[in-house]
PLY file of the C-alpha trace (Angstrom):
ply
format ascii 1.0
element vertex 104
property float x
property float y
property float z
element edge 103
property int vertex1
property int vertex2
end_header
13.38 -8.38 6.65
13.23 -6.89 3.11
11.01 -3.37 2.98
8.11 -4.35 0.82
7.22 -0.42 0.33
9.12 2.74 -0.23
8.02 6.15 0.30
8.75 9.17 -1.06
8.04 13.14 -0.95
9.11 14.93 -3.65
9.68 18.32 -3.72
7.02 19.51 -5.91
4.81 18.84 -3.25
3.66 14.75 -4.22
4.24 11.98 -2.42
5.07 8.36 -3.85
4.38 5.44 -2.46
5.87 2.51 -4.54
4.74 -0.95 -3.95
8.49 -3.10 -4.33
7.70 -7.07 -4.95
8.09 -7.22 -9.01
9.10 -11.07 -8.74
5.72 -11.68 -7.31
4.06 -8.83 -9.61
3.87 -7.06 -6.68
1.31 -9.23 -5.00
-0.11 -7.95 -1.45
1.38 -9.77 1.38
0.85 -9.74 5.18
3.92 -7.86 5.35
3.30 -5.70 2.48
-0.32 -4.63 3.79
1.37 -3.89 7.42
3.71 -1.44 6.03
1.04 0.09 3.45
-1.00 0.78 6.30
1.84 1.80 8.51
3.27 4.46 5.07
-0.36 5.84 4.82
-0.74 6.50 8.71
2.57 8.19 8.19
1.72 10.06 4.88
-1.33 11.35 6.51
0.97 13.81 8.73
2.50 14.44 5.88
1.75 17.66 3.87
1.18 16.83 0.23
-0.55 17.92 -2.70
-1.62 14.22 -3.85
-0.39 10.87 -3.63
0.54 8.13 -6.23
0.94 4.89 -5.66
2.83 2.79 -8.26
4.96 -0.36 -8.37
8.20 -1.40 -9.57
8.31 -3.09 -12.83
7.26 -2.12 -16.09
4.64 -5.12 -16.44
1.72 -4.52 -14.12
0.77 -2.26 -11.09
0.28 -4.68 -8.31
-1.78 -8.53 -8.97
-3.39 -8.22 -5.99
-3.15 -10.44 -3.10
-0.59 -12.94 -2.80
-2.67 -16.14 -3.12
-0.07 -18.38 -2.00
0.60 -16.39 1.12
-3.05 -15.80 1.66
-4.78 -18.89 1.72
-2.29 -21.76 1.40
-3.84 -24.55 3.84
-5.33 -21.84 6.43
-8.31 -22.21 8.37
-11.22 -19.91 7.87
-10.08 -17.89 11.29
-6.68 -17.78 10.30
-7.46 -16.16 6.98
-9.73 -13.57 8.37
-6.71 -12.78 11.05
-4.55 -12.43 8.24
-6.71 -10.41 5.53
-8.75 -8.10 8.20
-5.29 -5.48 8.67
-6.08 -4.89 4.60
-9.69 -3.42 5.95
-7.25 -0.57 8.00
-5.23 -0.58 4.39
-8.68 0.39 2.50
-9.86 2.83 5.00
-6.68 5.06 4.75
-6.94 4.97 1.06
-10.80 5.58 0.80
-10.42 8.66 3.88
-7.29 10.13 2.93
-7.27 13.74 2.36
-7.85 15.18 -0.51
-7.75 19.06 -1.70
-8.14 20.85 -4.89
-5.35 22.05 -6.87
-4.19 24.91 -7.27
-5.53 25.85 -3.47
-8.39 28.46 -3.05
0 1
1 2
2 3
3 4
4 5
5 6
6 7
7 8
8 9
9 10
10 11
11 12
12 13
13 14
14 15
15 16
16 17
17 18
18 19
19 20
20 21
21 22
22 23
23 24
24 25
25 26
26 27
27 28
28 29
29 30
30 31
31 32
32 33
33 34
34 35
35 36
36 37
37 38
38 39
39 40
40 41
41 42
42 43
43 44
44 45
45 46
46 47
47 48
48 49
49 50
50 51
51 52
52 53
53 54
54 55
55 56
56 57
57 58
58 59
59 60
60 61
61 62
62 63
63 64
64 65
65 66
66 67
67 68
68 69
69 70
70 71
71 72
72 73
73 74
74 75
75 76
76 77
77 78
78 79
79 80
80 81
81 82
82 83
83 84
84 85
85 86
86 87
87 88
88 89
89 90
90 91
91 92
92 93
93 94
94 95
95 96
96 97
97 98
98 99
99 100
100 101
101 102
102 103
């Protein structure tokens, strides 16, 4: 199975996160939002100044959900099984620690 995410810590004290799907514009998949939740988890225990996420490819950041993927010929419970680990994606993003630079 091909790694949808890579993450990195660089030593000026950032982290990277780098979305990896630029034949599908980087389009959110089930497997894609697993491992963006699982990276964030992780980055949380991380010690970092700030984060930035970004995406390979020089045309666009990330299209947003992968359509095809998402809702090709599912049933309304299937979907929600499918889309609700992107609510534990959000979260992390919207709670993740923040701190003013340069520290107090």
């Amino acid at each position: 199975m091909r790694k949808t995410i890579s993450y990195n810590k660089m030593e000026e004290g950032y982290a990277e996160i780098r979305l990896d799907r630029p034949g599908k514009h980087n389009a959110v998949s089930i497997e894609m939002a697993k491992e963006l939740q699982e990276t964030l988890e992780n980055a949380r225990q991380e010690t970092i100044k700030f984060l930035v996420i970004t995406g390979v490819g020089d045309k666009m950041f990330c299209t947003g959900g992968d359509l095809k993927e998402l809702h090709g010929g599912l049933s309304t419970d299937e979907a929600f099984s499918i889309l609700h680990p992107m609510k534990k994606v959000l979260y992390e993003l919207v709670s993740f620690p923040c701190t003013g630079y340069p520290p107090a």
